[in-house]
KEPAKOL-348897 format. One record per atom (N, C-alpha, C, O): residue in one letter; x, y, z. Coordinates in steps of 0.05 Angstrom, whole numbers, padded with zeros to 5 digits, always signed. Example, Ala and Ser with C-alpha at 12.3 -4.5 7.8 and 13.67 -1.06 7.14 Angstrom:
<pts>
A+00264-00114+00156
A+00246-00090+00156
A+00264-00066+00156
A+00285-00066+00169
S+00257-00045+00142
S+00273-00021+00143
S+00258+00001+00157
S+00268+00023+00161
</pts>
This chain:
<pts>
X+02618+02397+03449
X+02635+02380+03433
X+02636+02389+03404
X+02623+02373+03390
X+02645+02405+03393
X+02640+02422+03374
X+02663+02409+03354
X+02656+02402+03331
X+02692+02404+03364
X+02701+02381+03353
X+02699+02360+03337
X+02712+02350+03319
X+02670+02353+03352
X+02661+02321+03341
X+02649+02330+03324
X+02652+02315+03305
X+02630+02358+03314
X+02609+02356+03298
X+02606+02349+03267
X+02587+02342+03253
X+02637+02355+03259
X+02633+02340+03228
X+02656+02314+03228
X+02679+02316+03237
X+02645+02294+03218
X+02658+02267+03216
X+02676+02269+03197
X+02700+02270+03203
X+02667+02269+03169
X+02687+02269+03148
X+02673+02281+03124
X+02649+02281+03125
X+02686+02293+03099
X+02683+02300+03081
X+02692+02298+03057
X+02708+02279+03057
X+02690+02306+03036
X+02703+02299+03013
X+02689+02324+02992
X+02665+02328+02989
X+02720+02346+02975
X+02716+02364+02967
X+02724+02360+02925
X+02747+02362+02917
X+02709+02357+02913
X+02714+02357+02885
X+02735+02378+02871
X+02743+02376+02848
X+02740+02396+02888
X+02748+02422+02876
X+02777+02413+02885
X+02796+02413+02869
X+02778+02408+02906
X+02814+02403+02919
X+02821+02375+02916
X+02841+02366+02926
X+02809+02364+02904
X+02808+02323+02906
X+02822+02321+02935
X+02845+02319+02942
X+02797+02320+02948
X+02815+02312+02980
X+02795+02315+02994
X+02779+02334+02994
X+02794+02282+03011
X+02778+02268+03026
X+02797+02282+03056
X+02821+02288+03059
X+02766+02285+03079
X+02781+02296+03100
X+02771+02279+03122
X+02747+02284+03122
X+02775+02261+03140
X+02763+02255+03166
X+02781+02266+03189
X+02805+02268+03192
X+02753+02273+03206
X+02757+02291+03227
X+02783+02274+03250
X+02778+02250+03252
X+02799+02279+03259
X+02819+02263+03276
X+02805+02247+03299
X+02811+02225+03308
X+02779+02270+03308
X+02776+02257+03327
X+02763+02232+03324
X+02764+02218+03344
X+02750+02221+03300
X+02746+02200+03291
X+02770+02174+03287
X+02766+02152+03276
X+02788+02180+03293
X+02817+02164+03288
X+02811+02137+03293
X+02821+02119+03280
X+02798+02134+03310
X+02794+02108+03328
X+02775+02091+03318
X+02773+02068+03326
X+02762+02101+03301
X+02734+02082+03284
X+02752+02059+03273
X+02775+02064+03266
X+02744+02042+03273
X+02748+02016+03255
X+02763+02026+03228
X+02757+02049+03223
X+02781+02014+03210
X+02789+02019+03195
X+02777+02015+03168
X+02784+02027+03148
X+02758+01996+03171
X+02740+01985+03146
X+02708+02011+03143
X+02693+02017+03125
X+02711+02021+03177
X+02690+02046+03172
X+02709+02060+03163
X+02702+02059+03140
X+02730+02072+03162
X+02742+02094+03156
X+02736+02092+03129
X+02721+02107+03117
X+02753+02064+03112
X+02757+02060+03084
X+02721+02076+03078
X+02713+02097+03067
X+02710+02056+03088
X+02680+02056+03074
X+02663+02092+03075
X+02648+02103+03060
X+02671+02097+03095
X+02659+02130+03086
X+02681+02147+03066
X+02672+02165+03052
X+02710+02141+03065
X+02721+02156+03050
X+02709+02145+03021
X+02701+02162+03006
X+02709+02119+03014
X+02696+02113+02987
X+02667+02121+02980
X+02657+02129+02958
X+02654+02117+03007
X+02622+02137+02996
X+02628+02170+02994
X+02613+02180+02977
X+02640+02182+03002
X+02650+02208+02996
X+02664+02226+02975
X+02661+02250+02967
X+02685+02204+02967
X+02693+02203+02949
X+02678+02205+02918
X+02672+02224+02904
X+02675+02176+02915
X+02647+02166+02896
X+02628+02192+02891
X+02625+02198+02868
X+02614+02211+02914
X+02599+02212+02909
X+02596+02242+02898
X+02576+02252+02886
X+02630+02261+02905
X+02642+02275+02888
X+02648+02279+02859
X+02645+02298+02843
X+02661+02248+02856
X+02670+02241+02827
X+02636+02240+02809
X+02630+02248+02787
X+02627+02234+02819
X+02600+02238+02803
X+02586+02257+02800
X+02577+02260+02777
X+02581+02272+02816
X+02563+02303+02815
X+02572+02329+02824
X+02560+02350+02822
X+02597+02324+02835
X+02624+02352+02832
X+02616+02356+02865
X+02609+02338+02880
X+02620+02383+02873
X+02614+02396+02905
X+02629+02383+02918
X+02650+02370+02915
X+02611+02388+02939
X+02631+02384+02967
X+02610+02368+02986
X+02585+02370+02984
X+02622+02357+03000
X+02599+02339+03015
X+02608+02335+03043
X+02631+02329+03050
X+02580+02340+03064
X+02603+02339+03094
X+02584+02319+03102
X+02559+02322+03103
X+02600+02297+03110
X+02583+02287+03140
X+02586+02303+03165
X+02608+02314+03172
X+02558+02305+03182
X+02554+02322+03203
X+02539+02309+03222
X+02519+02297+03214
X+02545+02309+03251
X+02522+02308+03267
X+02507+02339+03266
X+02516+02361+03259
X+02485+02333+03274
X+02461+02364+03281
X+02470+02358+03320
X+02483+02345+03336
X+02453+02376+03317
X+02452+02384+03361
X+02438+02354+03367
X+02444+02341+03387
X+02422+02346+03350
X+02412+02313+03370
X+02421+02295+03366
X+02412+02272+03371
X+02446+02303+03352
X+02472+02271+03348
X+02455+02258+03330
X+02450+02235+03335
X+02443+02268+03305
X+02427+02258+03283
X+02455+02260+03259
X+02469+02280+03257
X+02458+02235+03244
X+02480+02244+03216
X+02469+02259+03189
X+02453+02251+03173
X+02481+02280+03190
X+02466+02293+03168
X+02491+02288+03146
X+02514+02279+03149
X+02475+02298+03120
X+02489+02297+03095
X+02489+02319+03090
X+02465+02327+03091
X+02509+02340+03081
X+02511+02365+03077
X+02524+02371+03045
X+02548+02376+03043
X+02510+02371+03028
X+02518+02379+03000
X+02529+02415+02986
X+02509+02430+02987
X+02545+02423+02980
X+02547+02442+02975
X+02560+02447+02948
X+02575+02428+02946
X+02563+02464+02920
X+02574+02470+02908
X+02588+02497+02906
X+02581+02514+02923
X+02601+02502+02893
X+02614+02528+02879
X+02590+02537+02861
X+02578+02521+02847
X+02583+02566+02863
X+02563+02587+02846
X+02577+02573+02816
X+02564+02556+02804
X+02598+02580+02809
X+02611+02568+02783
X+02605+02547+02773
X+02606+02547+02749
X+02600+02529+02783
X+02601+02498+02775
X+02583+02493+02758
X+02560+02489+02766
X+02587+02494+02738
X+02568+02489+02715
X+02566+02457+02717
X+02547+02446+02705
X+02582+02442+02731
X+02585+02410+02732
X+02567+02396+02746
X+02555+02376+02739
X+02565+02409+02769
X+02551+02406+02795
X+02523+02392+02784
X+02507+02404+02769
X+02519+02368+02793
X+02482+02360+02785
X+02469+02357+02816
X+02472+02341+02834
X+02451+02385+02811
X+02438+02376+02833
X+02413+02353+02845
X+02412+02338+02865
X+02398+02358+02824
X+02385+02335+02830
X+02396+02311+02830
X+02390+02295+02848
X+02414+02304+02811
X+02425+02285+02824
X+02441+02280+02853
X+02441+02257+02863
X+02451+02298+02863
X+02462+02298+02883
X+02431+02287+02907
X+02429+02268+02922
X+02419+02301+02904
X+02391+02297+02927
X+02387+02262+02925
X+02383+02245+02942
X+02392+02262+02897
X+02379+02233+02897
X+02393+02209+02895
X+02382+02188+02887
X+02427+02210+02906
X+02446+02199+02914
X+02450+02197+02939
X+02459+02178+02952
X+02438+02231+02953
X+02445+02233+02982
X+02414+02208+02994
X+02418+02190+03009
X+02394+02213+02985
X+02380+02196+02994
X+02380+02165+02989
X+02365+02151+03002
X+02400+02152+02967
X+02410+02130+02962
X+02426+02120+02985
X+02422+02102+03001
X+02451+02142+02979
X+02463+02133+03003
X+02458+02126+03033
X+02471+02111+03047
X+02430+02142+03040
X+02423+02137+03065
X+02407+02115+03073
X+02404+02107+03096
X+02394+02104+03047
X+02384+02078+03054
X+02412+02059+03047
X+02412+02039+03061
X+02430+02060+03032
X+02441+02037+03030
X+02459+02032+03057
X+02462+02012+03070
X+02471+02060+03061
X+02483+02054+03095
X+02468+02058+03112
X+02479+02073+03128
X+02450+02053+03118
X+02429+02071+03135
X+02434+02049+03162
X+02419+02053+03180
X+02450+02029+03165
X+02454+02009+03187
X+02490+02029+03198
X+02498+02046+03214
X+02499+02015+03181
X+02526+02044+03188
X+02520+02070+03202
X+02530+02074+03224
X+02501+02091+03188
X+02503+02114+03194
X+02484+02103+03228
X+02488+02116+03248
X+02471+02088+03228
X+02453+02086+03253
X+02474+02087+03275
X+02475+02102+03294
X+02493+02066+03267
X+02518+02062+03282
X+02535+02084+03291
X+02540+02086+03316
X+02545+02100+03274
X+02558+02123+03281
X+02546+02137+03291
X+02560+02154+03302
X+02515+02143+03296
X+02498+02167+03308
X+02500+02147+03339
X+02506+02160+03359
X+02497+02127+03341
X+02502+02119+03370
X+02527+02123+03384
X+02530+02132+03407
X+02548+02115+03367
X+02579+02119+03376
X+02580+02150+03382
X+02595+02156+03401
X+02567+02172+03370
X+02575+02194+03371
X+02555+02207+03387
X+02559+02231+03391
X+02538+02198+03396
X+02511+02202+03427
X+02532+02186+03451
X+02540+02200+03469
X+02536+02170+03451
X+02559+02156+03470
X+02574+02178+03481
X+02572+02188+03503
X+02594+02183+03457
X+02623+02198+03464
X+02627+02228+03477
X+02644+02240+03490
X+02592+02236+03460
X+02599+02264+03462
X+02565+02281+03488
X+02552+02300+03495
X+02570+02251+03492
X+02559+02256+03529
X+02526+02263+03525
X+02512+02267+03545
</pts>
């Protein structure tokens, strides 16, 4: 299911939030709510950010910058990505089940 493996993202460099299609079907208040944590979390510390399942249908947070980016804060980014995971950490539980479900 290689398809499923990234949910959604959001890129500072192109201003543009991406969710995966095959996600279409999620609730629309999950959709809103990961494009605003993604978003958000661009506008603040620049890069690129992917939501991902791993091989055990675990949600990872995938941070990346441009070599260039003099903007890019990394530590802050670490310490947003770990914000974020406790403040959704009932959500993301949610989507790691929906996505152990679907993808067999």
């Amino acid at each position: 299911m290689a398809d499923l493996k990234v949910l959604c993202g959001a890129n500072y460099y192109e201003q543009k939030f991406y969710l995966n299609p095959a996600y279409e079907v999620l609730p629309q208040s999950v959709k809103d709510e990961l494009k605003v944590m993604c978003v958000l979390f661009v506008q603040e510390v620049s890069g690129i950010i992917i939501l991902e399942f791993n091989d055990e249908g675990s949600l990872r947070i995938v941070v990346t910058s441009r070599d260039d980016d003099m903007y890019f804060d990394e530590i802050g980014s670490e310490l947003k990505v770990r914000r974020m995971q406790k403040e959704h950490e009932e959500l993301f539980r949610q989507l790691e089940e929906y996505y152990n479900a679907v993808s067999g």
